[in-house]
C-alpha positions in Angstrom: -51.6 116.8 -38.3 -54.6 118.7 -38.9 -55.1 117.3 -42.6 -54.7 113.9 -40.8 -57.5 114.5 -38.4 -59.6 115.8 -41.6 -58.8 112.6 -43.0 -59.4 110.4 -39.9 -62.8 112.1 -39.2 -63.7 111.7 -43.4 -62.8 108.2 -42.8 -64.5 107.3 -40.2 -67.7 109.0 -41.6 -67.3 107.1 -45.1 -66.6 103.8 -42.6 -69.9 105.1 -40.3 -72.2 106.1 -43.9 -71.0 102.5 -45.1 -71.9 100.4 -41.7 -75.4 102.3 -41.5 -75.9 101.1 -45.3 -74.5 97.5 -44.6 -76.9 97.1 -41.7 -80.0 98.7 -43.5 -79.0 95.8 -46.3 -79.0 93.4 -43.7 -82.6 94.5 -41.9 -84.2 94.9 -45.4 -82.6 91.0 -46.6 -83.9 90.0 -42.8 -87.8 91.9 -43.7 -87.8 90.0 -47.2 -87.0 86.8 -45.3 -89.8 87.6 -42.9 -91.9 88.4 -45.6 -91.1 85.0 -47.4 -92.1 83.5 -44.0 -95.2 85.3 -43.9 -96.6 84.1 -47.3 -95.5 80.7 -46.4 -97.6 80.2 -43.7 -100.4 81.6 -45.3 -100.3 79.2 -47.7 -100.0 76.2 -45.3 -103.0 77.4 -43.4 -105.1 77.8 -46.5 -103.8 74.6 -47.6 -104.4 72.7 -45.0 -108.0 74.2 -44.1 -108.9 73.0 -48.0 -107.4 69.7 -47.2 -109.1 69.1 -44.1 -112.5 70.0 -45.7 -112.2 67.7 -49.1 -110.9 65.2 -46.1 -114.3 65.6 -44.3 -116.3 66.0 -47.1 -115.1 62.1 -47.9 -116.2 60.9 -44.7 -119.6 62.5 -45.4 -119.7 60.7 -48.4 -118.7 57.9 -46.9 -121.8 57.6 -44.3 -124.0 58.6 -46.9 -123.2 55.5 -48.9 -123.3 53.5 -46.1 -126.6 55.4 -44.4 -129.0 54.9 -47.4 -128.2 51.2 -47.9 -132.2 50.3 -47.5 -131.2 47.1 -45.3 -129.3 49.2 -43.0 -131.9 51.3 -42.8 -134.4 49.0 -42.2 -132.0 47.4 -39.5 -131.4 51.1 -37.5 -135.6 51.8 -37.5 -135.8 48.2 -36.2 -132.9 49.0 -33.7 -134.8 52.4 -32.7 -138.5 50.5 -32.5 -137.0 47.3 -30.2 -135.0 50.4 -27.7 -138.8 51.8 -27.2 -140.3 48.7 -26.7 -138.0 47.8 -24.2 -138.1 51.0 -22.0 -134.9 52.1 -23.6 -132.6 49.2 -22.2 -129.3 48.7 -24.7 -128.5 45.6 -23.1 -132.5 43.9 -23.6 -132.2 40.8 -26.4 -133.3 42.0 -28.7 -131.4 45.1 -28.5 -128.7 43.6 -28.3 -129.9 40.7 -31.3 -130.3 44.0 -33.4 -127.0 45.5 -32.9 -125.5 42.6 -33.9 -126.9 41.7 -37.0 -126.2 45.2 -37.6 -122.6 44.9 -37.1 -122.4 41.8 -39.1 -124.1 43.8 -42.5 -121.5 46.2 -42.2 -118.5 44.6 -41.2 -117.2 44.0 -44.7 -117.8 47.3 -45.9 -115.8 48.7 -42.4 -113.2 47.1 -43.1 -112.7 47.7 -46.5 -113.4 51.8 -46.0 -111.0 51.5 -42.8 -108.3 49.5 -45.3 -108.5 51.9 -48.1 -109.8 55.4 -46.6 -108.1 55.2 -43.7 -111.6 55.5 -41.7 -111.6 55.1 -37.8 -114.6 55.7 -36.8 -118.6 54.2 -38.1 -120.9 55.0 -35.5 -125.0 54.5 -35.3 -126.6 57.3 -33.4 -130.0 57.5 -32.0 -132.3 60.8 -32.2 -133.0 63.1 -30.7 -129.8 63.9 -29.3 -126.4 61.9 -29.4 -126.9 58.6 -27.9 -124.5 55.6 -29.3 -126.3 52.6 -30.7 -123.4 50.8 -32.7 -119.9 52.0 -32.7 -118.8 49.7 -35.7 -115.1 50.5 -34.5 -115.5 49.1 -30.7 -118.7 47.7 -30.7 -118.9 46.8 -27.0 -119.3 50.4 -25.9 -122.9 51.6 -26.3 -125.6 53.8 -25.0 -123.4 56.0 -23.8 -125.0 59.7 -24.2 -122.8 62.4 -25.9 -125.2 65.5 -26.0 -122.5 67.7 -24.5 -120.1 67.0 -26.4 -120.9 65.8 -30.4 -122.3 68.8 -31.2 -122.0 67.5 -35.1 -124.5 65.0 -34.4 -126.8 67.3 -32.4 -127.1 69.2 -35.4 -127.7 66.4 -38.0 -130.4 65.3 -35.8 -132.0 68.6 -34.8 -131.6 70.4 -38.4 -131.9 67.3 -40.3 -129.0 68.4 -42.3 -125.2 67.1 -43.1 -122.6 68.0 -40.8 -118.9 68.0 -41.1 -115.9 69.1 -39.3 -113.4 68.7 -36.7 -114.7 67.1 -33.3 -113.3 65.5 -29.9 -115.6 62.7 -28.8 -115.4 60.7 -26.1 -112.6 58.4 -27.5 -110.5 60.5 -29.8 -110.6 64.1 -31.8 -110.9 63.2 -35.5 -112.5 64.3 -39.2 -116.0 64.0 -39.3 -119.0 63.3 -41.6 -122.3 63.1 -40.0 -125.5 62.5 -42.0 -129.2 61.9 -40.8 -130.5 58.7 -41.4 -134.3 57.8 -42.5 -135.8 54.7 -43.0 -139.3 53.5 -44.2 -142.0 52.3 -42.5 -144.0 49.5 -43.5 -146.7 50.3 -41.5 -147.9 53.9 -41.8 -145.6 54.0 -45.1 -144.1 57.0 -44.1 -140.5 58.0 -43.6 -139.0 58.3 -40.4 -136.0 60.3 -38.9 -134.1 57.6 -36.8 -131.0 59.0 -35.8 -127.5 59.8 -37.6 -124.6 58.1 -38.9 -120.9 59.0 -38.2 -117.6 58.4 -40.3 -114.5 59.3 -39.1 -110.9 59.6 -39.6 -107.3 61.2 -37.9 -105.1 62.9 -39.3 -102.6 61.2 -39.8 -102.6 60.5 -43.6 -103.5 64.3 -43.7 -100.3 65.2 -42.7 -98.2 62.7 -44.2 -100.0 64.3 -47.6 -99.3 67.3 -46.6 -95.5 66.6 -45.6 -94.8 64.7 -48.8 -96.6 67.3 -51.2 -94.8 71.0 -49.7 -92.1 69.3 -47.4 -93.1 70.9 -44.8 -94.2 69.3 -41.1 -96.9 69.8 -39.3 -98.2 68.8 -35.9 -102.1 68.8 -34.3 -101.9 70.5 -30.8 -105.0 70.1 -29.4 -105.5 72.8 -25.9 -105.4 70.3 -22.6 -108.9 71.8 -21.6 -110.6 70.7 -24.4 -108.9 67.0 -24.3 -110.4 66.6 -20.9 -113.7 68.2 -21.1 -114.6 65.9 -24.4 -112.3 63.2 -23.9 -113.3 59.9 -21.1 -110.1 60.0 -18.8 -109.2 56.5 -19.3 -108.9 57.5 -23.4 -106.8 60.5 -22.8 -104.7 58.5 -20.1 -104.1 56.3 -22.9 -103.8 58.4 -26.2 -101.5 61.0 -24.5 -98.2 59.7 -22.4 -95.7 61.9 -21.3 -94.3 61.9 -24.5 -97.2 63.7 -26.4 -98.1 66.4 -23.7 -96.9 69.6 -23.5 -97.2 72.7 -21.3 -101.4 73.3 -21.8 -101.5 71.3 -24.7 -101.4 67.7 -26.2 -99.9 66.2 -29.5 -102.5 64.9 -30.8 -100.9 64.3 -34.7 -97.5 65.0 -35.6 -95.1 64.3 -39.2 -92.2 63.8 -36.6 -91.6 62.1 -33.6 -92.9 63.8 -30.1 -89.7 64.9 -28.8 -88.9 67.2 -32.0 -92.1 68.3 -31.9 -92.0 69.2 -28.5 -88.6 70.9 -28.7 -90.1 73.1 -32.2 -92.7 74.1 -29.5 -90.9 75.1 -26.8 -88.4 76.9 -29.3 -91.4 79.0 -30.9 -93.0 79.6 -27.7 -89.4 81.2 -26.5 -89.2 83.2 -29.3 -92.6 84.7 -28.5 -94.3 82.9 -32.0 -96.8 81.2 -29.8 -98.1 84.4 -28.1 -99.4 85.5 -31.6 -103.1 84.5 -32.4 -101.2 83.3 -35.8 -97.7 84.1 -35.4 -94.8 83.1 -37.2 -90.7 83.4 -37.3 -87.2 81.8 -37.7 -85.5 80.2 -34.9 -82.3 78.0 -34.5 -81.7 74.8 -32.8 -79.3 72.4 -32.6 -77.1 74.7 -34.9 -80.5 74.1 -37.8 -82.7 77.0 -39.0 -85.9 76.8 -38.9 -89.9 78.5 -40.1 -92.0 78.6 -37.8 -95.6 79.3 -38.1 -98.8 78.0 -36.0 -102.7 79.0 -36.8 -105.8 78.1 -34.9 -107.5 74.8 -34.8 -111.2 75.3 -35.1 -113.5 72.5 -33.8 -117.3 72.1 -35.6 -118.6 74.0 -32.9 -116.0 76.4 -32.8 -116.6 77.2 -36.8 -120.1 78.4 -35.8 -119.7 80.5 -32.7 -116.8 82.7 -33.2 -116.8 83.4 -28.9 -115.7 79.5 -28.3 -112.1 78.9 -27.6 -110.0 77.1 -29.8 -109.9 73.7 -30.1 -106.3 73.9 -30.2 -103.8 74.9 -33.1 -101.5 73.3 -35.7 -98.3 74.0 -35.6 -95.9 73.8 -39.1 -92.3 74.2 -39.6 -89.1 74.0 -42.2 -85.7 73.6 -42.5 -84.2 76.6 -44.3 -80.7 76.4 -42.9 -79.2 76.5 -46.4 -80.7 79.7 -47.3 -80.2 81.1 -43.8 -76.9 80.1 -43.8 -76.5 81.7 -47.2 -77.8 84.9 -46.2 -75.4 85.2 -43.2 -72.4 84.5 -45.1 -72.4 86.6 -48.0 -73.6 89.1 -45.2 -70.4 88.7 -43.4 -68.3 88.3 -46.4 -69.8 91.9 -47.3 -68.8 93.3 -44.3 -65.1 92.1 -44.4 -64.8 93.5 -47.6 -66.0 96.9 -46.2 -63.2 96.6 -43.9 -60.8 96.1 -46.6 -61.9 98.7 -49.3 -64.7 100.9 -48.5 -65.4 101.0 -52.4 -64.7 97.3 -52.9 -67.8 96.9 -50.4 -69.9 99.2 -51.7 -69.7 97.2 -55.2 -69.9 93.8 -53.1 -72.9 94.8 -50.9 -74.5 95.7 -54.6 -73.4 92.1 -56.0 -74.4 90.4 -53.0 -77.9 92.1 -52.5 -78.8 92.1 -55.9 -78.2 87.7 -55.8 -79.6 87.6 -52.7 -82.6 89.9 -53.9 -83.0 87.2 -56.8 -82.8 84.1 -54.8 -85.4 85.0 -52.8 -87.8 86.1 -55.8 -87.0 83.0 -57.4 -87.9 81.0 -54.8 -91.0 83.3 -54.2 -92.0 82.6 -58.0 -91.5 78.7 -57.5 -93.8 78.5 -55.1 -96.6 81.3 -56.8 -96.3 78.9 -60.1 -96.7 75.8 -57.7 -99.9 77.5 -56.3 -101.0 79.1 -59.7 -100.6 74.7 -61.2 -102.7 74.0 -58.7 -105.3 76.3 -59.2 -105.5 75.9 -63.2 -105.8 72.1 -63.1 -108.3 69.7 -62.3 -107.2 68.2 -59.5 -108.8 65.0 -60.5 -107.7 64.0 -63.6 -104.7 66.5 -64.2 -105.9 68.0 -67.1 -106.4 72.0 -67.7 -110.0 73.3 -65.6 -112.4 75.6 -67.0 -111.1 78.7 -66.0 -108.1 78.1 -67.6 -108.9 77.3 -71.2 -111.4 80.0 -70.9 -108.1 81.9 -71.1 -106.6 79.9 -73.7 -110.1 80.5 -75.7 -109.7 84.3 -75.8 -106.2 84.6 -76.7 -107.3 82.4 -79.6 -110.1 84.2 -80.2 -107.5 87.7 -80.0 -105.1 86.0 -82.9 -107.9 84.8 -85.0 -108.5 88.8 -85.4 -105.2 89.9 -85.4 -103.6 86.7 -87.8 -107.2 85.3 -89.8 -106.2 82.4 -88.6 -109.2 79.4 -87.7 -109.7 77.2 -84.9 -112.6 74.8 -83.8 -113.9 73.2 -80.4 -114.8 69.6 -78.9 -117.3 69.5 -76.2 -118.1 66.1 -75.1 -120.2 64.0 -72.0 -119.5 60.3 -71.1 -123.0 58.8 -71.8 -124.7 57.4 -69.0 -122.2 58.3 -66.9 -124.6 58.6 -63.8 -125.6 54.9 -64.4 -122.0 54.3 -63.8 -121.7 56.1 -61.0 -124.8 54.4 -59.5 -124.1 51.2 -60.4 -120.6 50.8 -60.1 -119.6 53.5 -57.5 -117.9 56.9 -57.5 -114.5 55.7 -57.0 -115.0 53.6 -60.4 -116.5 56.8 -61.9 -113.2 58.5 -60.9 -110.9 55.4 -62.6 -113.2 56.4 -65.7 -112.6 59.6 -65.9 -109.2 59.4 -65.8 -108.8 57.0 -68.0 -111.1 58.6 -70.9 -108.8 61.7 -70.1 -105.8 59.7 -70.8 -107.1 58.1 -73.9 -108.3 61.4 -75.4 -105.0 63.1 -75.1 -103.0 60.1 -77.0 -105.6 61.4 -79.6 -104.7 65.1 -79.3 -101.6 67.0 -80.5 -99.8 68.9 -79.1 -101.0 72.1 -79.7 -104.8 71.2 -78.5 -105.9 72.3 -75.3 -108.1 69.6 -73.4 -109.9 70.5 -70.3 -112.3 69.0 -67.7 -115.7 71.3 -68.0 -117.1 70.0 -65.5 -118.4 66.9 -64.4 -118.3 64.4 -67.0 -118.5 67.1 -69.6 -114.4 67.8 -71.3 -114.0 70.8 -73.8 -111.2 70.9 -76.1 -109.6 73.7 -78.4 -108.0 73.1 -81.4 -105.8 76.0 -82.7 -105.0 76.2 -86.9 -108.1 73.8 -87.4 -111.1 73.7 -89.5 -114.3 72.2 -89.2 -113.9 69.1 -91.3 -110.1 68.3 -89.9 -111.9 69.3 -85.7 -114.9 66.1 -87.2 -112.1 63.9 -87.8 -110.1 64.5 -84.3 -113.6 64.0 -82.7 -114.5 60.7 -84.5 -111.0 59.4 -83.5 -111.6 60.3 -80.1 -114.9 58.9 -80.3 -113.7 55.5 -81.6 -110.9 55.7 -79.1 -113.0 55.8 -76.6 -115.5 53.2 -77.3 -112.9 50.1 -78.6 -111.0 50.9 -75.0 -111.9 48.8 -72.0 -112.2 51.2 -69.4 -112.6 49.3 -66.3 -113.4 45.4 -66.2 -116.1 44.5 -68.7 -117.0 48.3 -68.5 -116.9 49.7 -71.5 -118.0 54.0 -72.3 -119.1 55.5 -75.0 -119.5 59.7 -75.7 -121.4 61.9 -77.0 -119.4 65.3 -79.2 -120.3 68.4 -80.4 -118.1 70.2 -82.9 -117.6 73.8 -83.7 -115.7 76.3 -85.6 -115.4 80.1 -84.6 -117.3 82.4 -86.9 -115.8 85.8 -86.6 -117.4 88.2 -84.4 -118.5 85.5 -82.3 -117.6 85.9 -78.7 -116.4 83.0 -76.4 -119.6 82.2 -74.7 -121.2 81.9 -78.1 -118.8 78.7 -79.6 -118.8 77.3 -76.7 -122.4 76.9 -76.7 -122.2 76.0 -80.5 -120.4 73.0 -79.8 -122.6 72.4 -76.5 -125.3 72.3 -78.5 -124.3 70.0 -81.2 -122.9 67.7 -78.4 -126.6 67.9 -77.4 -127.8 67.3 -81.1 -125.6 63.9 -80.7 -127.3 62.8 -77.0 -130.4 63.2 -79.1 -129.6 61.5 -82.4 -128.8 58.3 -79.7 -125.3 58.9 -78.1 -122.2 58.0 -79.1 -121.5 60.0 -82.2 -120.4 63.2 -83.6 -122.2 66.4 -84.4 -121.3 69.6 -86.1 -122.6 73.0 -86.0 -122.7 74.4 -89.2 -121.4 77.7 -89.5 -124.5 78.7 -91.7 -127.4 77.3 -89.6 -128.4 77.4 -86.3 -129.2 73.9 -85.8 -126.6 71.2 -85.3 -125.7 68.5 -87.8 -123.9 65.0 -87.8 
């Protein structure tokens, strides 16, 4: 009897020992998760806030192209002249005469911009202040002032600066791009500060992008205070039905339908995610796991005074019921086996953490070498950027001194590139790029490493080569380039530099080498080839 207590009681403290181990497993698998969580929203907060600003950045661009068109210029100082001399009446004829001929001359361009950029909003502000002239989106509303409220146009007015960011006007909370807007005078021949122009757009093909690129969705909440301190009531009556408000806030964007969204909120606010200033978690519904992370929503305003409330928040999420659902059944697979044979478990909780352990890193690594691709490319054209073949230059440079073995280096520059840009536009510039960047690379082998410098400059590496066999590959990119029809009747030619690493040169100093023959070649009339000799400082063809 006594022996059997003994073994009872070591039992049962072998069965205890094991449960306290099986549930310290569990809460460490549980932290990881959390931790996996944790890095996840990071990343779709910085994500999204470098989205958001390339996104208002192109409207910016947008109203400058449009803003220093000289005949609307000349049209907006005409608009601002006729408003003074008729006491400031929007509706007097010739006002009115002005903001039409106005709307006519950019009309075409609207819609194009609002086919193709998904741009909502072109609107003509007077200075000082905010007071609408033109909005090219509704043009019957005018003259309407907005001082206490587009705080983006304030600023482009007051500083005579750009100004970009996230704002709620009077008719919707969107992307912005503000610019000032001059125009010459004829008379005094001076220029004059005449207001600001506006682009805008939602974000809705933010998301979408956003959705389709990291699968993950994502929702604008904007705070109900804000909405109806900016917003004119018969515009938030409209924008926001029952459907798209919530308790203090209102849906402003979402990837999925209101309801869902609404339910993800409601679930994260009852599992106490929403109380933190950037929380985040995993919660079930409707028998689905889910992560759950929300961060603040800064306005323009709100980026420059830290003491402003939020504009709102965004709220993100993910279905990871196959993972969670993994994790809870080899959990309780574990324990049943421990039940069974306290050394059978003890091997099983090993097995089971240890593939559990390596799912997790895997998918930790997947999504490091997702953000690591992005951040060596050029997110342009796809080719490597300059940090990262500044890598690939030192380890060639470290095998050249360890092996003897030679290598050369292609820098080149689209000539007149900036004509292109001025004559045909920025987004035919782009189509340019990419296409030079594709018809270089059918040139290269496989080994070469090609890379966007920056701005129409492209360096390339080219391991186990010499100086003669790096002329040739140049010359064939060269010709390449100028028998290819890049866009239209468009046709490009470039300039090269070629040279070969002399040892105990350092990285900075071939890179230059060939910099400087590509130079040589601008010089000797553009579209040709240059080498740098390794036994004289100047370049030669």
């Amino acid at each position: 009897m006594k022996n059997n207590k003994v073994l009872i009681f070591l039992s049962l403290l072998l069965f205890s020992t094991y449960s306290v181990f099986i549930w310290q497993i569990y809460n460490t698998v549980k932290n990881d998760l959390l931790k996996n969580v944790h890095s996840w929203a990071a990343d779709r907060q910085t994500i999204f806030n470098i989205v958001l600003r390339e996104k208002a950045t192109a409207m910016q661009q947008i109203a400058t192209y449009v803003g220093n068109t000289p005949e609307i210029q000349k049209l907006f100082l005409e608009a601002k002249t006729a408003l003074e001399r008729n006491n400031n009446d929007h509706n007097a004829p010739q006002v009115n005469d002005i903001r039409r001929t106005l709307y006519d001359t950019v009309r075409h361009s609207w819609e194009v911009m609002h086919t193709r950029y998904d741009v909502r909003q072109l609107h003509f502000h007077f200075a000082p202040g905010s007071t609408s002239f033109l909005r090219v989106h509704s043009p019957l509303k005018f003259s309407d002032n907005m001082d206490d409220v587009r705080y983006t146009i304030l600023d482009a007015n007051t500083l005579l600066i750009p100004t970009m960011g996230v704002e709620t006007g009077r008719v919707y909370t969107g992307i912005r791009g503000v610019i000032p807007m001059f125009a010459l005078d004829e008379v005094s021949d001076k220029k004059i500060h005449t207001g600001a122009l506006e682009a805008g757009t939602s974000f809705s093909l933010l998301l979408k992008m956003l959705q389709n690129e990291m699968s993950t969705n994502f929702a604008i909440l904007l705070s109900s205070g804000h909405v109806q301190k900016n917003m004119w009531d018969e515009c938030v009556a409209k924008k926001f039905d029952k459907d798209n408000r919530l308790e203090s806030f209102f849906i402003e964007d979402t990837t999925q339908s209101p309801a869902l969204t609404k339910r993800i909120f409601d679930l994260a606010k009852q599992k106490k995610i929403i109380e933190e200033k950037q929380g985040y978690g995993i919660a079930e519904l409707d028998g689905q796991y889910y992560k759950i992370a929300h961060f603040s929503l800064r306005d323009y305003r709100g980026t420059l005074h830290a003491d402003l409330p939020d504009a709102g928040m965004v709220l993100c999420w993910e279905n990871i019921t196959p993972l969670w659902n993994h994790f809870h059944t080899r959990t309780r697979n574990t324990i049943l086996i421990a039940i069974l044979s306290l050394i059978l478990l003890e091997i099983a909780l090993l097995t089971g953490w240890h593939i559990t352990s390596n799912q997790l890193k895997h998918i930790i690594r997947k999504q490091t070498a997702r953000m690591e691709f992005l951040a060596t490319r050029d997110p342009l054209t796809g080719i490597l950027n300059r940090r990262k073949i500044e890598e690939h230059v030192a380890r060639e440079i470290n095998r050249h001194h360890r092996y003897n073995t030679e290598f050369s280096m292609i820098m080149f520059d689209l000539d007149h590139f900036k004509k292109v840009n001025d004559t045909w536009g920025h987004d035919v510039g782009d189509i340019v790029l990419k296409k030079v960047v594709a018809r270089t690379s059918a040139t290269l082998r496989e080994i070469d490493i090609f890379a966007r410098w920056g701005g129409e400059e492209f360096l390339i590496l080219l391991p186990e080569t010499s100086i003669d066999m790096a002329y040739q590959a140049a010359e064939r990119i060269r010709l390449a380039i100028r028998e290819t029809k890049i866009y239209e009747e468009l046709t490009i030619t470039v300039s090269l530099g070629v040279a070969q690493y002399v040892d105990g040169e350092t990285m900075d100093e071939i890179i230059k080498n060939a910099d400087l023959a590509m130079y040589e070649a601008k010089h000797k009339g553009r579209d040709c080839t240059c080498v740098k000799s390794s036994d004289s400082p100047d370049p030669l063809v």
